[in-house]
C-alpha positions as CSV (number, residue, x, y, z in Angstrom):
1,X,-45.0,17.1,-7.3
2,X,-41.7,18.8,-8.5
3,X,-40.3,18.6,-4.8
4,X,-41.2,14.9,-5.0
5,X,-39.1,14.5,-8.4
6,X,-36.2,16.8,-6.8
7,X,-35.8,14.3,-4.0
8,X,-36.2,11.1,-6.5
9,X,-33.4,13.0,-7.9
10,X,-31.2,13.4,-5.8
11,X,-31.6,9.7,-4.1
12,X,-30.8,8.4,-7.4
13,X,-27.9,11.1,-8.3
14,X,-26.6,9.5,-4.9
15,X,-27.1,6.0,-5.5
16,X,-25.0,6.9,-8.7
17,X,-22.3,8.1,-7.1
18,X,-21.8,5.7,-5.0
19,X,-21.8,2.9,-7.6
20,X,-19.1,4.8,-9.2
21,X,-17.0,4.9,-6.2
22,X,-17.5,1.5,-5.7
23,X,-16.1,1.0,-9.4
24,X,-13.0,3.5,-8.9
25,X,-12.2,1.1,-5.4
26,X,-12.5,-2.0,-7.2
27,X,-10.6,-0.9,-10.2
28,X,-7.7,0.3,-7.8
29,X,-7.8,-3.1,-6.2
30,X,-7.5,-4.9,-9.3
31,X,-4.6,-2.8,-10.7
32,X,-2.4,-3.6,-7.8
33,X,-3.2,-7.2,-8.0
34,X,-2.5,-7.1,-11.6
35,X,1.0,-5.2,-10.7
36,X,1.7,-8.0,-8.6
37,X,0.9,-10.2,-11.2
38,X,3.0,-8.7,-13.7
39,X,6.1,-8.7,-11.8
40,X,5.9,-12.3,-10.6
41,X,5.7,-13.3,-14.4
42,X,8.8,-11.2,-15.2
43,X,11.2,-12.3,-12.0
44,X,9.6,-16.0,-13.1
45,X,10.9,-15.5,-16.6
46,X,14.1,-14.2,-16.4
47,X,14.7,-17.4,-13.3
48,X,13.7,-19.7,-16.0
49,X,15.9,-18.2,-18.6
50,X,18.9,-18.0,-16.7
51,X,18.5,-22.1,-15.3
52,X,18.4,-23.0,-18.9
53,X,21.3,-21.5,-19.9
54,X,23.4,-22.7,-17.0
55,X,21.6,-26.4,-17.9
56,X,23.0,-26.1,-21.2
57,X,26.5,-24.4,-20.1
58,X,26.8,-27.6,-18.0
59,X,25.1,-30.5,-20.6
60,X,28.5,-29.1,-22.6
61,X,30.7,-29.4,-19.6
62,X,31.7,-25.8,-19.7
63,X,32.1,-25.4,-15.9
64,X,34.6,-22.6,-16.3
65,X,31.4,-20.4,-18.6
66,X,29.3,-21.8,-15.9
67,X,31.8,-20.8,-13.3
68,X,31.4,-16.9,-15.2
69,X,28.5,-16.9,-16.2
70,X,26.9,-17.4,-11.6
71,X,29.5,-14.7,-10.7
72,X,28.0,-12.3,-13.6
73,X,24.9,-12.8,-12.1
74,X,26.1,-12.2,-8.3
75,X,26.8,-8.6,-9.3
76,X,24.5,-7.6,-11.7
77,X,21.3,-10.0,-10.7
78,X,18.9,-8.5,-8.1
79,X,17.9,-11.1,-5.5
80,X,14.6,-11.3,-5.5
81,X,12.6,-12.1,-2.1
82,X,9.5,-14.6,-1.4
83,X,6.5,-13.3,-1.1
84,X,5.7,-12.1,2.4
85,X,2.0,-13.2,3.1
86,X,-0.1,-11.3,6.1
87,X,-2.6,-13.5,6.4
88,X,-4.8,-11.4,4.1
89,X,-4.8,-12.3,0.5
90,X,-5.6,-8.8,-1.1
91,X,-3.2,-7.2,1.2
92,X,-0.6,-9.2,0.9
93,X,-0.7,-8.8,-2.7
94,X,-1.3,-4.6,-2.5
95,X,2.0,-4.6,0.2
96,X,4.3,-7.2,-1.9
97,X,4.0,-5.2,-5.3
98,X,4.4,-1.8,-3.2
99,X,7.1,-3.3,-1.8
100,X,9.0,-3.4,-5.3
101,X,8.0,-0.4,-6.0
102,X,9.9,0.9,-3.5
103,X,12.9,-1.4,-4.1
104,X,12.8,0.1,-8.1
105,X,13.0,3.7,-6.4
106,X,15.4,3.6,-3.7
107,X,12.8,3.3,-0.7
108,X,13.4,1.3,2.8
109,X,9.8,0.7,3.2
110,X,8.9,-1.1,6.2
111,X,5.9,-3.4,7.3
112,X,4.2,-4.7,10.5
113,X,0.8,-6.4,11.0
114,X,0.6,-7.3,14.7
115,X,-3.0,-8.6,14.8
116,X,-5.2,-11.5,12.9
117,X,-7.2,-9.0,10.0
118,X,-10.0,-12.0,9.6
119,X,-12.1,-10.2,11.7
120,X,-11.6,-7.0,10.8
121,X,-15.4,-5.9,9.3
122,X,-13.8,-4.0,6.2
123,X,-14.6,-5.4,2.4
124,X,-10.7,-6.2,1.3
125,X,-11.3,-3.5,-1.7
126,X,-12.1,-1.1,0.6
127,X,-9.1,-1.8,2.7
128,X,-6.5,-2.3,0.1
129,X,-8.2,0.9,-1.6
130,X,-7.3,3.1,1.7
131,X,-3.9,1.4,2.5
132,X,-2.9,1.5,-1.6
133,X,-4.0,5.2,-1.5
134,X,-1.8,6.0,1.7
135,X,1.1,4.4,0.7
136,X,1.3,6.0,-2.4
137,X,1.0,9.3,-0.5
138,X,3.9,8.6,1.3
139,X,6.1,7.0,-1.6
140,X,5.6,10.1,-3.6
141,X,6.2,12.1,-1.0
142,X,10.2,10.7,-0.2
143,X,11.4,10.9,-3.7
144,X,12.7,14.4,-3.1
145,X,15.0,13.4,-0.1
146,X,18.2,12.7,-1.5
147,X,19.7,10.2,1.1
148,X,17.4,8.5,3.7
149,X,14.0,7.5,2.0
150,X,11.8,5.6,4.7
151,X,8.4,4.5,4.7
152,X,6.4,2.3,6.8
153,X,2.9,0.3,7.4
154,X,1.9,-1.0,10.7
155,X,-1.5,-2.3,11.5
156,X,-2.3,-2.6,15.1
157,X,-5.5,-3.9,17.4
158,X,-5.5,-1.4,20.3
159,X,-7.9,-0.6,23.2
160,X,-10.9,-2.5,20.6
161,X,-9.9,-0.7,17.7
162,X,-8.0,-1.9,14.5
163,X,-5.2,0.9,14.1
164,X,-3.5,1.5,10.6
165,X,-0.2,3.7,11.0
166,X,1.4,4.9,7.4
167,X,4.6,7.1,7.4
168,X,7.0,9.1,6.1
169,X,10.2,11.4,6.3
170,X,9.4,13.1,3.2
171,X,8.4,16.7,3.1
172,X,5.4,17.7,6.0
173,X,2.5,18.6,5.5
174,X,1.7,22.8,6.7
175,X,-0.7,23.2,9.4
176,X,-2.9,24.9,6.2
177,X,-2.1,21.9,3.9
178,X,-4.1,19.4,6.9
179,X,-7.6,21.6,6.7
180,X,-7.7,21.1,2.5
181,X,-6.0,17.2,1.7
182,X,-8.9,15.3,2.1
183,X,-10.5,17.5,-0.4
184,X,-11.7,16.3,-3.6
185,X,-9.6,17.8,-6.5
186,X,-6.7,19.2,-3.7
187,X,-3.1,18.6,-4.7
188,X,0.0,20.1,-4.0
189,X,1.2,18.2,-7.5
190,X,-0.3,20.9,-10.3
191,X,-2.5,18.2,-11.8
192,X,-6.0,18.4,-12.6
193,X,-6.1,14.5,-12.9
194,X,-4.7,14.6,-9.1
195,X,-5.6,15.0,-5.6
196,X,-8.4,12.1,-5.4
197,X,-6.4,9.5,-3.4
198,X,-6.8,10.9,0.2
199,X,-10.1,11.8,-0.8
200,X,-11.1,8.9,-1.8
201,X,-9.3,7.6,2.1
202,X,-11.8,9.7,3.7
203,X,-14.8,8.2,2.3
204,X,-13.6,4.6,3.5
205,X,-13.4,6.1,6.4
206,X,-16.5,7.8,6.9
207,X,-18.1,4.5,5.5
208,X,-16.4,2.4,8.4
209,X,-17.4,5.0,11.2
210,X,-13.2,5.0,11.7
211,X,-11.6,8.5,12.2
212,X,-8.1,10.2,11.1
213,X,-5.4,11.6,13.1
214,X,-2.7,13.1,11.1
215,X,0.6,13.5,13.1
216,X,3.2,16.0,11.1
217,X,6.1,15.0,13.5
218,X,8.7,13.6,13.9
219,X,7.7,12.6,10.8
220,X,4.6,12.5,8.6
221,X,1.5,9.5,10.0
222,X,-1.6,9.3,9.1
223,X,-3.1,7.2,12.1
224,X,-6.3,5.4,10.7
225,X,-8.3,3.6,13.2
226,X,-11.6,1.4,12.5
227,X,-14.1,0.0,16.0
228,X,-13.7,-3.9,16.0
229,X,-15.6,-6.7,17.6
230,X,-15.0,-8.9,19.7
231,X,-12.0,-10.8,21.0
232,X,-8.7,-10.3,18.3
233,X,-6.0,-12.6,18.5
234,X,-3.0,-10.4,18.8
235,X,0.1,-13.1,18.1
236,X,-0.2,-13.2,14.4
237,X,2.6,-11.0,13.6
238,X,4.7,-10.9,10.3
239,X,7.4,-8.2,10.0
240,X,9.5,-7.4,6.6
241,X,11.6,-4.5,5.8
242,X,13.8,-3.8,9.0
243,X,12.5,-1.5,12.3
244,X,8.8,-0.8,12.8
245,X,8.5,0.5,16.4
246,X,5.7,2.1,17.6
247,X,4.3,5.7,16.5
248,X,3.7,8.5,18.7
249,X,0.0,10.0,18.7
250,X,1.0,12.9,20.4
C-alpha cells in the first residue's frame, strides 16, 4: 500500500511540475509579446505627437519653425523600422522587440529564417520560449565587449531537420562551463534568481526529441536542431540586420 501511494506521488509531483513549466513558458511568451506591445504604443505616440505639431506649425504658416523644427528631429529622432514579419506570428513578435533591445544597447543583431516554420511541429510558446531564452544568452553575453557587439539568429531546414543557430562574440564559454549550463540554478552571473534560461532550453529540447551542439569557436553557437516531416518549402526567406552566412558545426 505505501509503495502504491509513493508512486501516486510521484506521478502527481510530476504532473505538477510540468504544469508549472508550462506556466513559466507561457508567461515568457506573453512578456515578450507585451514588450512588443509596449514599444509599438510608444514609437506610435511620439509619431503622433510630432505630426500634430508640424500640422499646427504649418495651419500658422510658420514654414521657417517647420523648416527647424524636421531638421531637429533628423539629428536627434531615431528612425524607427517596420516590423519585419517571418511568417510566424509569435516569432516575429519575440525577434522584433529583441531586435530593439539590441538597438537600445548597442548590438548588430542579425536575423535569417530560410525555411516556411508552418510545419515545424513545435507549440509557438515553446519555440519563442527556447529562441527568447537563447537570445538573451547571447545579448547579455556581448555587453562586456567594448567595440564590436554581434549577435545573430538563423533558422535553417537541413538534411530533414529544422536547424536553429544563435550566436555570439561575447565572452566563451570554458570547456568546464559546457558540462554545467544546462543545469538548473547554474550561472556564471552570482544570482540566486539566475541560471534557469538554458535550463529551461534543454527541456524544450528534450520534449521535441531535438538535440544541442554547442560550438565555442570562432565564436559562441548554440546549434539547436528539431526532426521535421515531410516536404519544407525552402524559398521563404526574410533577412534583417546585415550578414548571416552560414555557421560552422565543426
Amino acid at each position: 500500500m505505501l509503495s502504491i501511494l509513493a508512486v501516486i506521488s510521484i506521478k502527481q509531483i510530476e504532473q505538477n511540475s510540468r504544469r508549472e513549466m508550462e506556466n513559466i513558458l507561457l508567461r515568457n511568451h506573453l512578456k515578450q509579446i507585451e514588450d512588443l506591445v509596449k514599444s509599438l504604443h510608444i514609437q506610435r505616440h511620439e509619431h503622433t505627437r510630432h505630426i500634430q505639431t508640424i500640422q499646427a506649425m504649418l495651419y500658422l504658416d510658420e514654414i521657417e519653425q517647420v523648416t527647424n523644427y524636421l531638421e531637429g528631429l533628423t539629428d536627434q529622432y531615431q528612425y524607427i523600422q517596420d516590423l519585419v514579419y517571418v511568417g510566424h506570428p509569435a516569432l516575429t513578435a519575440l525577434l522584433n522587440s529583441k531586435r530593439k533591445v539590441a538597438e537600445l544597447k548597442n548590438i548588430k543583431f542579425s536575423f535569417s529564417i530560410k525555411c516556411d516554420l508552418t510545419h515545424m511541429n513545435i507549440a509557438p510558446w515553446d519555440l519563442c520560449s527556447l529562441i527568447g531564452n537563447l537570445l538573451d544568452n547571447a545579448l547579455e553575453a556581448v555587453l562586456l565587449e567594448s567595440k564590436s557587439r554581434r549577435t545573430g539568429l538563423e533558422i535553417k531546414y537541413e538534411n530533414g531537420f529544422y536547424v536553429i543557430y544563435v550566436y555570439n562574440n561575447g565572452a566563451k564559454i570554458s570547456p568546464l562551463e559546457k558540462d554545467k549550463i544546462f543545469a538548473a540554478g547554474y550561472t556564471t552571473k552570482g544570482a540566486e534568481t539566475r541560471g534557469f534560461g538554458l535550463y529551461l532550453v534543454k527541456k524544450i529540447v528534450d520534449k521535441y526529441e531535438g538535440f544541442i551542439t554547442l560550438v565555442c569557436e570562432p565564436r559562441t553557437t548554440f546549434i539547436i536542431s528539431f526532426p521535421g516531416k515531410g516536404n519544407i518549402d525552402v524559398t521563404n526567406t526574410v533577412i534583417n540586420g546585415g550578414h548571416s552566412g552560414v555557421l560552422t558545426t565543426k
